[in-house]
N, C-alpha and C positions, 0 to 999 in steps of 0.2 A: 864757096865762101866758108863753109860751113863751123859759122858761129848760130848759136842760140839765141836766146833773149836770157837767160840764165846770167846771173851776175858772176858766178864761176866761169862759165863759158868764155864771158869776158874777161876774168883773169886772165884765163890759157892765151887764148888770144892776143891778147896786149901786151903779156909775158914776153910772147914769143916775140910779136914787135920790137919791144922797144929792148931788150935785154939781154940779144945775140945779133950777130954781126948779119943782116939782113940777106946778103950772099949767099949764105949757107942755107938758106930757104927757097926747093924750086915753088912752092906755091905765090912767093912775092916776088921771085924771079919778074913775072911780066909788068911787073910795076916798075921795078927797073930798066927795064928792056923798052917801056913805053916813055922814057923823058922822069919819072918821076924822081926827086930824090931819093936817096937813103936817108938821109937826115929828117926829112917827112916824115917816112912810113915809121920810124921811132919816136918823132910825136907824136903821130896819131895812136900810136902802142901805150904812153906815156897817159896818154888823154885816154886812152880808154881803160886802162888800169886807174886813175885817180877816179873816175868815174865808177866802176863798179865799188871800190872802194867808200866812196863815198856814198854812194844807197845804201850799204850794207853796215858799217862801220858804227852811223852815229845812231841807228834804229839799234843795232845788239847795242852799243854800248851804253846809250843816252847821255850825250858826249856831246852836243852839239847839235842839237836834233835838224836844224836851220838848214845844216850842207847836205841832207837828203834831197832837199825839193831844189837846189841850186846845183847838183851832180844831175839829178834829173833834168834839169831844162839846159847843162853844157852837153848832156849826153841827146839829147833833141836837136839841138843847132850840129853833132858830129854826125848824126845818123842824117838829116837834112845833107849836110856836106856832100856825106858819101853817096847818099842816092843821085844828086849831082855831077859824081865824080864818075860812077858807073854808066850815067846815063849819057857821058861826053865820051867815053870809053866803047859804047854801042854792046857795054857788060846789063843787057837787060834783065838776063836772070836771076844778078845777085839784089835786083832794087826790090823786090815784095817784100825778103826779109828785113831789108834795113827800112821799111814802110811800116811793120811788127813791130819792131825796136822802136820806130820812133812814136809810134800810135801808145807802147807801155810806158815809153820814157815819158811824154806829155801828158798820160793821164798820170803818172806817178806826181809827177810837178803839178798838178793841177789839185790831186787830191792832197796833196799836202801844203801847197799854197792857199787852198783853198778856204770857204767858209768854215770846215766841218773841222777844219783843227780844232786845237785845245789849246 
């Protein structure tokens, strides 16, 4: 899998998703090879670039501060999806990271939804 929990990492990541022709990637190769779209896996690049974007964006800029804790919990229901998708895939290895992700995404949503705003 080897994404991070790093919001760069996600860049690269989703970069790479959604912004070249998926073909040309053996590591996305078997998502194709297994039923999946192409047009999918450049959503899900798409959603994961607005998503790191949006943790990162409205906290540098204070621009919106709202779409931090609302990039955090679409980035929760994506890392839910995928550990889903992997777990139908019988891809066990790649679910504790995305169980990481989701465990930072929710607490990120939770702290910033939470009481202890401002």
């Amino acid at each position: 899998m080897g994404r991070a929990g790093h919001p760069r990492c996600g860049l690269r990541r989703g970069g790479r998703e959604a912004g070249h022709p998926v073909k040309e990637h053996p590591d996305l190769q078997d998502a194709l090879d297994g039923g999946f779209p192409g047009a999918a896996i450049r959503l899900i690049g798409i959603a994961e670039l607005a998503g790191a974007a949006g943790l990162v964006l409205p906290a540098v800029t204070g621009i919106a501060p709202v779409l931090t804790p609302l990039a955090a919990t679409g980035l929760a229901l994506t890392m839910t999806l995928a550990a889903i998708f992997h777990a139908r895939r019988h891809e066990y290895a790649a679910i504790p990271l995305t169980v990481v992700l989701f465990v930072a995404a929710a607490f990120t949503a939770w702290a910033r939804f939470g009481p202890y705003t401002t």
